[in-house]
C-alpha positions in Angstrom: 0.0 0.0 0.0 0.9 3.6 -0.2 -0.3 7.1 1.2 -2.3 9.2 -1.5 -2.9 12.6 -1.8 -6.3 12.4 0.1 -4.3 10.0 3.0 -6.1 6.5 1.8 -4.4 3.4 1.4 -4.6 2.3 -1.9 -3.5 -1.5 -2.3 -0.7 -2.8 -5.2 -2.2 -6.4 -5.0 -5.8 -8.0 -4.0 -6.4 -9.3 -0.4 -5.1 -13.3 -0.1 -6.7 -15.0 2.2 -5.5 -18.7 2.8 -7.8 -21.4 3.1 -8.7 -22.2 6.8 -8.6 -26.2 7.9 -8.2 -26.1 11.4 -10.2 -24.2 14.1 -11.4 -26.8 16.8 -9.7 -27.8 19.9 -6.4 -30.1 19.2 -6.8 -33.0 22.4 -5.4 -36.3 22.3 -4.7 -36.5 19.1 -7.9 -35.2 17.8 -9.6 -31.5 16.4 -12.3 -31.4 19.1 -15.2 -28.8 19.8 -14.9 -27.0 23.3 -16.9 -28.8 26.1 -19.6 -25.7 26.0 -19.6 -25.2 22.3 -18.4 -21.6 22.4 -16.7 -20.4 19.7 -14.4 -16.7 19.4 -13.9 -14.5 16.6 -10.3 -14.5 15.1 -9.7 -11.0 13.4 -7.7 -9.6 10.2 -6.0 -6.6 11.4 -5.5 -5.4 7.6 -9.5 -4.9 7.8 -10.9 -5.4 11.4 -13.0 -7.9 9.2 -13.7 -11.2 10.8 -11.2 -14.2 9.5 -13.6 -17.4 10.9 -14.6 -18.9 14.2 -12.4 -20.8 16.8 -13.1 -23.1 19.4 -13.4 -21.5 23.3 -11.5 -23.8 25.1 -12.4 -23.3 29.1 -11.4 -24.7 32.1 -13.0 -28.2 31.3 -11.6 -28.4 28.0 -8.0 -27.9 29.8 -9.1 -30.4 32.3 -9.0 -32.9 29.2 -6.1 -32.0 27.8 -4.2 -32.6 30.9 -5.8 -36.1 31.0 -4.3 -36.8 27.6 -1.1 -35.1 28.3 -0.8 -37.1 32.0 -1.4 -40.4 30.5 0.9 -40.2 27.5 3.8 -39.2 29.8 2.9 -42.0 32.9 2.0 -44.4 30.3 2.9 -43.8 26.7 6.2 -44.5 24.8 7.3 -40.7 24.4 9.3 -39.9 27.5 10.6 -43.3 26.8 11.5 -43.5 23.5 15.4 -43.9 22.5 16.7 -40.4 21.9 17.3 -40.9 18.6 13.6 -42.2 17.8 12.4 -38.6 19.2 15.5 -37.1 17.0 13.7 -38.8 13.8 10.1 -37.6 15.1 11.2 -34.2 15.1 13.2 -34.0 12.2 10.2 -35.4 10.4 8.2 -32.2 11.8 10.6 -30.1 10.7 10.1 -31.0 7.2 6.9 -30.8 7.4 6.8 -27.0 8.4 8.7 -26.2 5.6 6.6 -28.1 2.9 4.0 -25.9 4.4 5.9 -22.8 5.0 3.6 -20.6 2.7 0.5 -21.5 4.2 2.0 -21.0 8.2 3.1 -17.4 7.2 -0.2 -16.4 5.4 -1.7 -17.7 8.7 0.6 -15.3 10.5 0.1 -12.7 8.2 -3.9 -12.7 8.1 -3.9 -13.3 12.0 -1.6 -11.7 13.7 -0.6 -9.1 10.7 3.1 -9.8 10.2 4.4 -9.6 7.2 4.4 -12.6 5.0 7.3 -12.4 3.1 9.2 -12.3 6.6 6.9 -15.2 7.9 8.1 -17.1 4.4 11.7 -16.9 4.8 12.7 -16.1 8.0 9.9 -17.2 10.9 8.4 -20.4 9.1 12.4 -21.4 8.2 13.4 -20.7 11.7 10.7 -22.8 13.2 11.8 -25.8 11.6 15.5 -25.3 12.1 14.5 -24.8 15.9 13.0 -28.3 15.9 16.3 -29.8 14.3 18.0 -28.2 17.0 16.7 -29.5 19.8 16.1 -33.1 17.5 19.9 -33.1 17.5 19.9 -32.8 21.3 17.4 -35.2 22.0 19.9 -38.3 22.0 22.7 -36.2 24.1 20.9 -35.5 27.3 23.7 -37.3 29.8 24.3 -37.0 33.3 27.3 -36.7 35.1 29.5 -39.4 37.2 30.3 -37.4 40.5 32.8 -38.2 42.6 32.0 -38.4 46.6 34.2 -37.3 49.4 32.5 -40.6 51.4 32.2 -44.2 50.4 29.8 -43.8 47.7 29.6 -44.0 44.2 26.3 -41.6 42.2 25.7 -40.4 38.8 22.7 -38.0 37.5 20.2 -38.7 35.4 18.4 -36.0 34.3 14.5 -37.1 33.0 11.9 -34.8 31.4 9.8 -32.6 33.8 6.1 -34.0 33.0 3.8 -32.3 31.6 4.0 -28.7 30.3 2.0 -25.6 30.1 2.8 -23.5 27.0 1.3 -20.4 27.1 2.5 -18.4 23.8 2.2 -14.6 22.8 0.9 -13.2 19.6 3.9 -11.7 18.3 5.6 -13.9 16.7 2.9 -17.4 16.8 5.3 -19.8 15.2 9.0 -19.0 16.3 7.6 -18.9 19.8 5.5 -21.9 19.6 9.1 -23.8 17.8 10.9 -22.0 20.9 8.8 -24.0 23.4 7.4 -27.2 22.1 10.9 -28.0 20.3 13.1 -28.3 23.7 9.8 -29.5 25.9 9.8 -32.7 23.3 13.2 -33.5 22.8 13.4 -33.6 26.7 10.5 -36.2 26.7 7.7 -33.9 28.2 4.1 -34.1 27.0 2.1 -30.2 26.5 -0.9 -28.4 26.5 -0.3 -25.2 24.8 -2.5 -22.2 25.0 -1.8 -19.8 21.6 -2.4 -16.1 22.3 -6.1 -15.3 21.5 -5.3 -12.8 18.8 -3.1 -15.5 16.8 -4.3 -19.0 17.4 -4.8 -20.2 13.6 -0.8 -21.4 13.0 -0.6 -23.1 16.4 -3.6 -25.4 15.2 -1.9 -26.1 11.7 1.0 -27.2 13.6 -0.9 -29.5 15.8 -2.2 -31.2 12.7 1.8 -31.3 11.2 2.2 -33.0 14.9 0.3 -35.9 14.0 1.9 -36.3 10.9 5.3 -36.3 11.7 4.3 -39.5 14.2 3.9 -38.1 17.9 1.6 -40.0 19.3 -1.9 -38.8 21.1 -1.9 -37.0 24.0 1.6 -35.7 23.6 1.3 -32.5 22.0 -2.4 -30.5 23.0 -3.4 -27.0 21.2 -6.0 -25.5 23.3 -7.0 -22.1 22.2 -8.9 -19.3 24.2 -8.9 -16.8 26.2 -6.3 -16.2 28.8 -8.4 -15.4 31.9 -9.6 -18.3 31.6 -7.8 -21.1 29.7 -4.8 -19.8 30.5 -5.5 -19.7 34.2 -6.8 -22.9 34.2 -3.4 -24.1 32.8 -1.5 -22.4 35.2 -3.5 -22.9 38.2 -3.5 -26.7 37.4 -2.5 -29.2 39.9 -1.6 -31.8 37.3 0.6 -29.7 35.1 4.5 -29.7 36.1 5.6 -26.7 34.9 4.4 -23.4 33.0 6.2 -21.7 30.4 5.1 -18.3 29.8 5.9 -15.3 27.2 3.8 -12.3 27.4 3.3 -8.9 29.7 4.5 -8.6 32.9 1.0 -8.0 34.7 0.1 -11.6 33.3 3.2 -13.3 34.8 2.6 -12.2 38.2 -0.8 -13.8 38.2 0.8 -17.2 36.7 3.5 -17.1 39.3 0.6 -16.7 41.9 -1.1 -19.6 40.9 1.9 -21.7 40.8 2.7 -20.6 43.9 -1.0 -21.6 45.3 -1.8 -25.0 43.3 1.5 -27.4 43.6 4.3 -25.1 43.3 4.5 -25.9 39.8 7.7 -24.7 38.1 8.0 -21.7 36.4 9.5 -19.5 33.6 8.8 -16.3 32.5 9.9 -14.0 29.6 8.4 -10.8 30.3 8.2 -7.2 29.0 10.8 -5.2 28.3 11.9 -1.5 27.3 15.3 -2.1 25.8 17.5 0.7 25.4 19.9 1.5 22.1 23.3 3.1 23.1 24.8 5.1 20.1 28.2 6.6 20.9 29.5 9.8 19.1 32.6 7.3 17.2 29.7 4.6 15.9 29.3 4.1 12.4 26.6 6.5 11.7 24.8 4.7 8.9 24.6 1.8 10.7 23.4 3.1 13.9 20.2 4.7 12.3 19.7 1.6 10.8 19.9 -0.2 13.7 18.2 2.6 15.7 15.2 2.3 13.0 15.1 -1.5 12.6 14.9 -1.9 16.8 12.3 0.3 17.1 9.9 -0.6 14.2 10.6 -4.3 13.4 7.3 -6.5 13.6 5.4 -2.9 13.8 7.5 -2.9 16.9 5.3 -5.5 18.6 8.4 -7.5 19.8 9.8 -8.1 23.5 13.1 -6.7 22.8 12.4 -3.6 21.0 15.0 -1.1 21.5 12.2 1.9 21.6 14.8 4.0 24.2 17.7 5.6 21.5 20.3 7.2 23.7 22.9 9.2 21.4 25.4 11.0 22.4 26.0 14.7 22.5 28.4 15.2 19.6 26.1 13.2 16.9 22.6 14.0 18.3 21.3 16.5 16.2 22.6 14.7 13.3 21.5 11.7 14.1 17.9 12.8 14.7 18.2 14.8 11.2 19.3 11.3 9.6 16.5 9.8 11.2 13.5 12.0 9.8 15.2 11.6 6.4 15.3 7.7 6.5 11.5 7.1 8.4 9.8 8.8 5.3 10.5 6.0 3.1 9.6 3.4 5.8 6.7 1.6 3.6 3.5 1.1 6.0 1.2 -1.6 4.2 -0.4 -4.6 3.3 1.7 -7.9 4.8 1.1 -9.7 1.5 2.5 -6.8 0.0 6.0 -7.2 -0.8 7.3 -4.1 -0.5 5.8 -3.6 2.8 8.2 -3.1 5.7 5.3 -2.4 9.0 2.2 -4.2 8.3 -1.1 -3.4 11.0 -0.7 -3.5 14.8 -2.6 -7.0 15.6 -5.5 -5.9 17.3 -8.0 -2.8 17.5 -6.7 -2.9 21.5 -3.3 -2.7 20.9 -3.8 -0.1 18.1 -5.8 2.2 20.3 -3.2 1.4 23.0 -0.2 2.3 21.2 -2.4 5.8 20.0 -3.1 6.8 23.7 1.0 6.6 24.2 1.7 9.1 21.0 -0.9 11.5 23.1 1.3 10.8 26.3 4.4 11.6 24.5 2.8 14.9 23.0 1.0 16.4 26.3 4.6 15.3 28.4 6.5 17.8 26.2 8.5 15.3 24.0 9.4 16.7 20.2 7.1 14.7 17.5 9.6 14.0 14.9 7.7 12.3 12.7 4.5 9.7 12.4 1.9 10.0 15.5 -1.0 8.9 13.9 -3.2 6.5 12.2 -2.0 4.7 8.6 -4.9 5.2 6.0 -9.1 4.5 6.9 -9.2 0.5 7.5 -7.5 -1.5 9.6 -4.9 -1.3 12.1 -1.9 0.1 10.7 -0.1 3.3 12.9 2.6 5.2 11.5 6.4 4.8 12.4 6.7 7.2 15.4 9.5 9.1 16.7 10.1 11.4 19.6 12.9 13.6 20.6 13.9 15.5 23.2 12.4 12.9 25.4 13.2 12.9 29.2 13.6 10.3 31.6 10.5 10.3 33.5 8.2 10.8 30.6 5.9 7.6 30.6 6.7 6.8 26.5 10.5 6.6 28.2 9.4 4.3 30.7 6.3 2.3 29.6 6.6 -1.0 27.5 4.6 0.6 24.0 5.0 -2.6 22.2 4.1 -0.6 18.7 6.2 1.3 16.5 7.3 4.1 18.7 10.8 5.0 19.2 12.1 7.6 21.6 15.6 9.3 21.4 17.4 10.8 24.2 20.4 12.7 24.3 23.3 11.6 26.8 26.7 13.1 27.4 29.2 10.4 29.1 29.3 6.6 29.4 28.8 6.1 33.3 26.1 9.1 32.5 24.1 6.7 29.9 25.1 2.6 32.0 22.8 4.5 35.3 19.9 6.0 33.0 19.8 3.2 30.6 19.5 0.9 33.9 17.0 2.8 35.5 14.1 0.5 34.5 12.5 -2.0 35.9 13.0 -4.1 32.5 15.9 -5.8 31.8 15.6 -8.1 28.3 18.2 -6.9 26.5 20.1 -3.8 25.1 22.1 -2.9 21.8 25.6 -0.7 22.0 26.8 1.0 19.1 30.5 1.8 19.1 34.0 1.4 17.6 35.6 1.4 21.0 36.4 -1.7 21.9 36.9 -0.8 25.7 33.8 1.1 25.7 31.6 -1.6 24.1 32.8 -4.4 26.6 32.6 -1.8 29.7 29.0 -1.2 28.9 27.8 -4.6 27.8 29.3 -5.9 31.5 27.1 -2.9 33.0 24.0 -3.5 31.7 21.3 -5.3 33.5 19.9 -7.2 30.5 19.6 -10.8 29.3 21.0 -10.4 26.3 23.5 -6.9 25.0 23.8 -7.1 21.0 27.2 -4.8 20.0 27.2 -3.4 16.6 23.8 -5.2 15.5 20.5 -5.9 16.6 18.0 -8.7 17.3 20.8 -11.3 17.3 18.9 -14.0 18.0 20.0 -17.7 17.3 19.1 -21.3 18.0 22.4 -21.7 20.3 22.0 -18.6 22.2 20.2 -18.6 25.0 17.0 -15.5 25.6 15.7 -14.4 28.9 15.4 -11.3 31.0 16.8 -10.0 34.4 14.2 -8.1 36.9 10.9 -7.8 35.9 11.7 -9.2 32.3 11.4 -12.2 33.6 13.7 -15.3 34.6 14.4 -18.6 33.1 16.2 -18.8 29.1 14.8 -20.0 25.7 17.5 -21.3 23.1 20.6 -22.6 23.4 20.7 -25.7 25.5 19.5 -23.7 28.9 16.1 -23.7 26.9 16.1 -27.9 27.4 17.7 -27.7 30.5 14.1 -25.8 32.1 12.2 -29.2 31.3 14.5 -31.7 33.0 14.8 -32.7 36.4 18.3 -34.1 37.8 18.3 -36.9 40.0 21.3 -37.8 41.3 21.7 -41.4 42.2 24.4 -42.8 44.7 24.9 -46.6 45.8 27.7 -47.6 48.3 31.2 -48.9 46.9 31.6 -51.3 49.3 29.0 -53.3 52.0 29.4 -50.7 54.9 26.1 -49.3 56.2 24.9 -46.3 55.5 26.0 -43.7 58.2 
């Protein structure tokens, strides 16, 4: 799409709407209708039109799941396959998503608005490679032989957790549902997962790719709905092991309290997050506004890890912002199908209206509207690319998680100056620094509270690197082999060497 004289959207290619197969319950093997019949409506954020209806799953319908998922793990052959069976399994999968590839990102696209040529070549592709990972790690879980200081011998085992709770975010539907379900597998566990409301069409394709890859019923359990209630009823559950959540803050507090007050069910979070962007006066300059853009305004800046808080330095600033008005203009707001597009719609009309009420923050608090502020053409949900200056600390579009494409710069004179203010947050996901100075980058990088500091790029996410926050971000890592490690147990074994009691 582009902007025409009179401000409305005119489209380069005709809406694509792929076919929809799967919108019942997934439970033991089978697409099921919820307990009370209730269905929800699933929304196109490039309209606001409704996409089709999808089974309500409540707290009986999560009841059923758990069933499924507690038999197949006391009884069924999963946790107790040969590692290299589940290896196959998996790999299987993996091949699967990409056969189907174009069909999960028009899911994505139509659902949750992200762009498909993005959800084509780089979230669909990274899904499967996720599985492969963890396939490849699901004959090489070993324990340890430890050596006593008594008259002992012992080893570890370490054995898959039991059943899981997924609990997934709309942001990104299929890396995050690969992120979870790949590890939880491999380790032997059995799942219920609960897809974000907004997005829960590709989570139920991949339930059906499940089954036909070969794991068996009751392993793998798609319940969609909302997340007062499904979702609770997952995490208050007294027969589910452990939850693993992505999403806001405010929701992780109430999962950790029921954990806490059902059976202490493990727990791991990967919260909010309001990521700052350090840009030094001797940074490449190119680079650091496209960094600076890309961190802000990726995925319509509906991503965790957004670095929405620019500090540059002194020297560069007012070049900088110049350099950064120049670029936004030819940011192309439009149709995910579209392939020129580079910020498709905001996923819902309540995040949209959301992300709108922090623009009016930023303008009554006193901060410079550089560019953007308002709403992208007549239909749907598509907001401008945003940027403030002369933003202060204390302003709230400094402080609050936006989660929309929003960027604020801020102006900083010396290092220690910018470590304390880009630390005085109560997020701490992750943070970019932009700098030739090798001294500088490692000083900062050790100084920042963050889960994961990116020097000289952005969003450097990989299958071997492990992703989680510090303070209210979260706790607990996806990737890498921490993000098997969170769905075993270790038990450490010990017998006597020789025949001498045990005292």
């Amino acid at each position: 799409m582009s902007i025409e004289s009179n401000g409305k959207l005119t489209h380069k290619k005709m809406k694509f709407v792929p076919e929809i197969k799967f919108t019942k319950l997934f439970i033991n093997g089978q697409f099921v209708d919820s307990i009370s019949g209730k269905t929800f409506e699933t929304i196109d954020p490039r309209t606001g039109d409704v996409i089709t209806e999808v089974a309500q799953g409540i707290k009986e319908d999560v009841d059923l799941a758990v069933e499924a998922a507690r038999d197949a793990f006391d009884n069924g052959p999963w946790p107790r396959l040969p590692g290299t069976q589940r290896r196959s399994i998996l790999m299987k999968l993996a091949d699967l998503i990409d056969e189907n590839a174009e069909e999960l990102a028009a899911l994505d696209a139509i659902d949750g608005g992200k762009l498909f040529h993005d959800g084509k070549n780089i979230d669909i592709p990274s899904a499967a490679e996720t599985f492969r990972y963890y396939a490849g790690a699901a004959d090489k879980i070993h324990g340890d032989t430890l050596k006593m200081s008594r008259e002992f011998q012992a080893y570890t085992l370490r054995e898959p957790i039991g059943v899981v709770g997924h609990i997934t975010p709309w942001n990104f539907p299929s890396m995050m549902f690969a992120m979870k379900v790949g590890p939880a597998l491999a380790a032997g566990c059995t799942m219920i997962v609960k897809p974000a409301e907004q997005t829960p069409l590709s989570a139920l394709y991949y339930a059906h790719l499940t089954k036909l890859a070969g794991i068996p019923d009751g392993v793998v359990n798609v319940v969609t709905g909302y997340g007062p209630i499904a979702g609770a009823a997952i995490s208050s559950h007294m027969d589910i092991d452990k939850v693993s959540f992505t999403g806001s803050t405010e929701v992780g507090r109430l999962i950790m309290k029921d954990a806490a007050v059902s059976n202490l069910k493990q727990v791991s979070l990967e919260l909010g997050g309001k990521s700052p962007i350090i840009i030094f006066d001797d940074a490449d300059f190119d680079k650091a506004v496209d960094l600076a853009l890309i961190g802000s305004l990726y995925n319509k800046g509906e991503i965790c890890v957004a670095g929405s808080r620019v500090f540059v330095q002194e020297g560069i600033y007012d070049k900088f912002v110049k350099k950064l008005e120049e670029k936004v203009r030819s940011w192309v707001v439009g149709d995910p199908f579209d392939a020129d597009s580079q910020q498709g719609p905001q996923v819902e009309k309540k995040q949209f209206e959301k992300i709108l009420s922090y623009i009016e923050h930023g303008k009554r608090e006193g901060a410079t509207l550089l560019a953007g502020g308002k709403r992208f053409g007549e239909k749907g949900y598509y907001i401008e690319p945003t940027i403030f200056t002369d933003v202060k600390d204390d302003m709230i579009i400094a402080k609050e998680e936006i989660f929309g494409p929003v960027m604020s710069v801020l102006k900083f004179k010396t290092m220690d100056e910018v470590i304390r203010r880009a630390n005085a947050t109560k997020y701490g996901l992750a943070a970019g620094v932009i700098t030739e100075n090798l001294n500088i980058a490692n000083t900062v990088s050790r100084s920042i509270r963050a889960g994961a500091i990116w020097i000289n790029c952005y969003f450097a996410f990989d299958r071997d690197s492990p992703y989680g926050g510090y303070k209210m971000s979260g706790f607990g890592r996806d990737m890498g082999m921490d993000g098997l490690d969170k769905y075993l147990h270790v038990k450490s074994v010990a017998t006597p060497i020789y025949n001498t009691p045990w005292l």
